[in-house]
N, C-alpha and C positions, 0 to 999 in steps of 0.2 A: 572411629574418627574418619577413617577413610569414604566411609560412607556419606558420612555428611557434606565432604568437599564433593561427590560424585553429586548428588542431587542440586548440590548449590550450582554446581558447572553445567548440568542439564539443566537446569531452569534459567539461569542466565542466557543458555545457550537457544532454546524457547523461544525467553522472548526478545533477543534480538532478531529471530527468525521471522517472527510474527510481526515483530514494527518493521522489516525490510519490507515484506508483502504487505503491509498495508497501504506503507507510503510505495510503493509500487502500484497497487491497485487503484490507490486513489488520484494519484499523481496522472496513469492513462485514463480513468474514469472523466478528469477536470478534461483531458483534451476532447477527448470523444465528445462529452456535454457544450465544448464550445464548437468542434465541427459541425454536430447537429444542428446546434442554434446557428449558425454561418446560414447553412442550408434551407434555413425554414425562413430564413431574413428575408422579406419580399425585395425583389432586385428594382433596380430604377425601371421608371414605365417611357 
């Protein structure tokens, strides 16, 4: 029995790891993608 609570608690544990870093990664990826696009915006002539 004890076993089973240990894998449920690692795997829980997982994948809240793996959704923080995603929305971390993706969350800097959006800025970076709109700094880029700022940058590549042709300026007034």
């Amino acid at each position: 029995m004890f076993s089973r609570g240990f894998w449920t608690l690692l795997t829980g544990a997982a994948l809240i790891w793996y959704s923080t870093v995603t929305v971390y990664v993706g969350w800097k990826g959006i800025r970076d993608i709109k700094e880029m696009l700022s940058r590549l915006r042709p300026g007034p002539k």
